[in-house]
C-alpha positions as CSV (number, residue, x, y, z in Angstrom):
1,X,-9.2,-103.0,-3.4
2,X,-7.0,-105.9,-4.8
3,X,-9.5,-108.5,-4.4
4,X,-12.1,-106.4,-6.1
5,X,-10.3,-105.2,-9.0
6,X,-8.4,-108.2,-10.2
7,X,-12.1,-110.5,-10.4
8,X,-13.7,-107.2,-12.3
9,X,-10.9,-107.1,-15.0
10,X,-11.0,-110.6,-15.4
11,X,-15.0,-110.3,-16.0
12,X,-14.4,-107.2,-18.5
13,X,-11.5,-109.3,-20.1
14,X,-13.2,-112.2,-20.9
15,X,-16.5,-109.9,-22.4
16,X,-14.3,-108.8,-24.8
17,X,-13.7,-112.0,-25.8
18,X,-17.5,-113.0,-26.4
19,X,-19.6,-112.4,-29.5
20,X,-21.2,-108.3,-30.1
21,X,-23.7,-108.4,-27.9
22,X,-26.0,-105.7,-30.1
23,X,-26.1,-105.7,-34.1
24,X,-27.3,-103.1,-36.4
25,X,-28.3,-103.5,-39.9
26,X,-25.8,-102.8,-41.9
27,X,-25.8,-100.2,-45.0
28,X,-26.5,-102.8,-47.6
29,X,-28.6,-104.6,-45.6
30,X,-31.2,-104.9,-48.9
31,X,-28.3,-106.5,-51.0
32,X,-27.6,-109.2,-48.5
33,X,-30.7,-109.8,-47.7
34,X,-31.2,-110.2,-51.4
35,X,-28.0,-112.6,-51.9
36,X,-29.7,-114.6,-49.3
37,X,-32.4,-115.6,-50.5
38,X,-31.3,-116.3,-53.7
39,X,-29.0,-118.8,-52.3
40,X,-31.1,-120.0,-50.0
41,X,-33.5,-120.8,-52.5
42,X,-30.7,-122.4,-55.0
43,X,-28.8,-124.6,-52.7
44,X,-31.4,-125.1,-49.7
45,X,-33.5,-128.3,-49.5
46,X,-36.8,-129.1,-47.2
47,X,-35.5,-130.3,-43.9
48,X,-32.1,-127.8,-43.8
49,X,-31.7,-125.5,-41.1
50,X,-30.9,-122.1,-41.2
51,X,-28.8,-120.7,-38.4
52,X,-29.1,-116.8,-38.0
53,X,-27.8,-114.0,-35.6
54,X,-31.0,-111.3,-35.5
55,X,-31.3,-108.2,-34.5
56,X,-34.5,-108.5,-31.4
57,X,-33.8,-108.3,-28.0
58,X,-34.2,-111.9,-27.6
59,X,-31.6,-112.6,-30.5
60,X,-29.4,-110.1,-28.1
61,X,-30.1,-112.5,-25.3
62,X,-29.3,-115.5,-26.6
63,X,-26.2,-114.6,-27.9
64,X,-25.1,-113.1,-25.0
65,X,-25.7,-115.6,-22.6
66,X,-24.2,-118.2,-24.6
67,X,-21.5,-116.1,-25.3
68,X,-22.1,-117.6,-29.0
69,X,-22.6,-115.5,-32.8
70,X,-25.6,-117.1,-33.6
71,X,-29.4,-116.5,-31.9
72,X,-32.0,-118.6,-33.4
73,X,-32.5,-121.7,-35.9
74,X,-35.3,-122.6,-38.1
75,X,-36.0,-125.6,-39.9
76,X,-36.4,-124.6,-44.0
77,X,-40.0,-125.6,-45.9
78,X,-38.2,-125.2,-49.2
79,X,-41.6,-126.3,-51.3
80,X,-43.6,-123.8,-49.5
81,X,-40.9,-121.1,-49.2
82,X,-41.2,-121.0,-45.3
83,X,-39.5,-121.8,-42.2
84,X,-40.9,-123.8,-39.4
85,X,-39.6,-122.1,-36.2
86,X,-40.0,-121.8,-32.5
87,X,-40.2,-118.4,-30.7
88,X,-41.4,-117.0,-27.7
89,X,-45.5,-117.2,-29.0
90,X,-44.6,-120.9,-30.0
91,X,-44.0,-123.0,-32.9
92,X,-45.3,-121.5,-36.1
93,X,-44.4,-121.0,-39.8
94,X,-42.7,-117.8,-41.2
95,X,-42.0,-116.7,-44.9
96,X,-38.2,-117.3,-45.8
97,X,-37.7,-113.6,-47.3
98,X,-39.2,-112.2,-43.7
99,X,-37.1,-114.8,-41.7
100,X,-34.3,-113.4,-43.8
101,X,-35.0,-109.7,-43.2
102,X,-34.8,-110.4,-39.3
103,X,-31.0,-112.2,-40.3
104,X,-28.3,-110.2,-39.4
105,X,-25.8,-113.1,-40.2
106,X,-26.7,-116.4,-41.6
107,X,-25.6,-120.1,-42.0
108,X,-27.8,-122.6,-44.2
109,X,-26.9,-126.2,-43.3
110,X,-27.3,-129.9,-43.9
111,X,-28.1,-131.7,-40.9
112,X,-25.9,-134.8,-40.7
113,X,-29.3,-137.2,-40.7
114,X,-30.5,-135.5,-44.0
115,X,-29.0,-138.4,-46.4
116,X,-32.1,-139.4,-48.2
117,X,-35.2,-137.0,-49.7
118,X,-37.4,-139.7,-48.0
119,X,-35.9,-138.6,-44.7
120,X,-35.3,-134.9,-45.6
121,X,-39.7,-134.8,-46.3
122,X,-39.6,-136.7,-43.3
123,X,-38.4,-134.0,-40.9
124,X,-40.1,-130.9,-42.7
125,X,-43.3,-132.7,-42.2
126,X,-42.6,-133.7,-38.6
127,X,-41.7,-130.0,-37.8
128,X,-44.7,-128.8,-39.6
129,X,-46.8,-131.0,-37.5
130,X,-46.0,-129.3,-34.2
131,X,-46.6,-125.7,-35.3
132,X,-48.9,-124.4,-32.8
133,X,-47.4,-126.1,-30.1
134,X,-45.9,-123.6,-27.6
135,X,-42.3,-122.7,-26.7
136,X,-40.1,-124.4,-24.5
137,X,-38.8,-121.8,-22.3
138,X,-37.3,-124.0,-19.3
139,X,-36.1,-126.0,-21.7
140,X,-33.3,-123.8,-22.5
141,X,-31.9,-124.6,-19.2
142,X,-32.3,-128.5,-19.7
143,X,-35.6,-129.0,-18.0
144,X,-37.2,-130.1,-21.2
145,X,-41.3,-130.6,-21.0
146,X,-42.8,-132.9,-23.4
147,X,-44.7,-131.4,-26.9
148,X,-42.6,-127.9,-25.7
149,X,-39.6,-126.7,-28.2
150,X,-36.8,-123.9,-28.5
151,X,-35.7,-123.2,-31.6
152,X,-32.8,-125.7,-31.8
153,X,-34.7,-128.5,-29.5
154,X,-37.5,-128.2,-32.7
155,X,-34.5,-128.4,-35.6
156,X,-32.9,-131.4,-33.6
157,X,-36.7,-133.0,-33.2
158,X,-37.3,-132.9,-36.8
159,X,-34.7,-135.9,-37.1
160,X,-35.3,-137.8,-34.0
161,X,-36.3,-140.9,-35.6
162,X,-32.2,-140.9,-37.5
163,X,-30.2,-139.1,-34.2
164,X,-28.5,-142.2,-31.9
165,X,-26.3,-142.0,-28.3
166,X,-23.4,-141.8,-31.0
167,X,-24.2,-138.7,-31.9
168,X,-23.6,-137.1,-28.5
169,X,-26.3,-134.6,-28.7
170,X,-26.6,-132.4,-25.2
171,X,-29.1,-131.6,-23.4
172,X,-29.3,-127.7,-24.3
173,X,-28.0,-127.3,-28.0
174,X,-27.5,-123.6,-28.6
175,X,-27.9,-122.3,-32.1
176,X,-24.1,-122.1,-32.2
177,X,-23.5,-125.1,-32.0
178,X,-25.5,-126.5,-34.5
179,X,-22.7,-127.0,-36.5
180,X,-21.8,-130.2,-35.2
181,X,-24.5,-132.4,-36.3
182,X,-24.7,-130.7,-40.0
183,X,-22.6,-129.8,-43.1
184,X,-22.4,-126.3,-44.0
185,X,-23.5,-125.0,-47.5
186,X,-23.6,-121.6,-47.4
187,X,-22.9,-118.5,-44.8
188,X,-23.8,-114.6,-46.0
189,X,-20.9,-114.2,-43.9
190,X,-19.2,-111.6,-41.0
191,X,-21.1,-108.3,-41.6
192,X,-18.5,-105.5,-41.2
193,X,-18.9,-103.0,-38.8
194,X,-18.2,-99.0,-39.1
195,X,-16.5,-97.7,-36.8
C-alpha cells in the first residue's frame, strides 16, 4: 500500500504546484478586456507578441501540459489592428479586440530582435506571409515539418533572419517561456479568483 500511496501524493503534490488548469471569466471581464486594448493599442508596435492564457479547451491543454500560465502567442499587426496567429485550423489573422476577448490573462512584449522599425515591419510582414499555412501539430513535441507553425514556433519565425546559436532558442518554446527572448511592456495582470 506504501509503494502506491507515497508515488500518488507526490503526483497530487506537485499538481498543486502547477498553473489552474481551468479559468473562468472573471466579473469584470468587459473592463479588462477594455484596459487591454487600450494599452495594447498605446504601447504595442507591429511585430510584438502578445502572450495570453484563454479560456478553450486547447488553452486548458496547453497550459496543463506545460505546467505553464500562459496558452497561446500571437504576433501583433498594430497598423491593421490584428494578430497573426497559429491555431489548430492554421495560420490566419484575427482582430485584436476578439483575440483580446478570448484573453483571460495577458502579457504584450518586445521581442529581443525588434530594435529597428525596419526589422519590426520586417517580421509582421513575414508572419503575414504565411497565414494560410497549416498548423504544426508534431511540432509541439520537437518534430518540426517545414512551412508548419505552432503558435510560438510562428512568433519566433517572424525574426529568423535576427535570432543566432547565442540566443539559445529550444526546440519546443512554450508560450511561457517567451519571456526570455523579449522585454515586457505591459501585463493586465493575475485575475483574482472567488472563492
Amino acid at each position: 500500500m506504501r509503494t502506491v500511496l507515497a508515488p500518488l501524493l507526490l503526483i497530487l503534490f506537485a499538481w498543486g504546484c502547477t498553473a489552474p488548469i481551468l479559468v473562468r471569466p472573471p466579473a469584470d471581464r468587459q473592463e479588462r478586456e477594455a484596459l487591454a486594448l487600450r494599452e495594447v493599442t498605446r504601447l504595442g508596435q507591429p511585430g510584438d507578441w502578445l502572450v495570453m492564457r484563454g479560456y478553450h479547451a486547447t488553452d486548458n491543454l496547453v497550459s496543463a501540459v506545460t505546467a505553464e500560465p500562459f496558452s497561446h502567442v500571437a504576433v501583433l499587426d498594430a497598423e491593421r489592428g490584428l494578430v497573426i496567429e497559429a491555431e489548430g485550423r492554421g495560420l490566419h489573422t484575427a482582430p485584436l479586440a476578439d483575440f483580446l476577448h478570448r484573453a483571460h490573462r495577458v502579457i504584450l512584449m518586445r521581442p529581443l530582435w525588434a530594435t529597428t522599425p525596419e526589422r519590426q515591419q520586417a517580421a509582421v510582414e513575414k508572419a503575414r506571409s504565411l497565414v494560410g499555412r497549416p498548423y504544426d501539430f508534431t511540432g509541439l513535441v520537437g518534430l518540426n515539418v517545414a512551412d508548419r507553425y505552432y503558435c510560438s514556433e510562428l512568433a519566433v519565425a517572424a525574426y529568423a533572419p535576427h535570432a543566432s546559436r547565442k540566443d539559445r532558442l529550444p526546440l519546443v518554446i512554450p508560450p511561457g517561456d517567451m519571456h526570455h527572448w523579449a522585454t515586457i511592456l505591459w501585463d493586465s495582470g493575475p485575475v483574482p479568483t472567488s472563492h
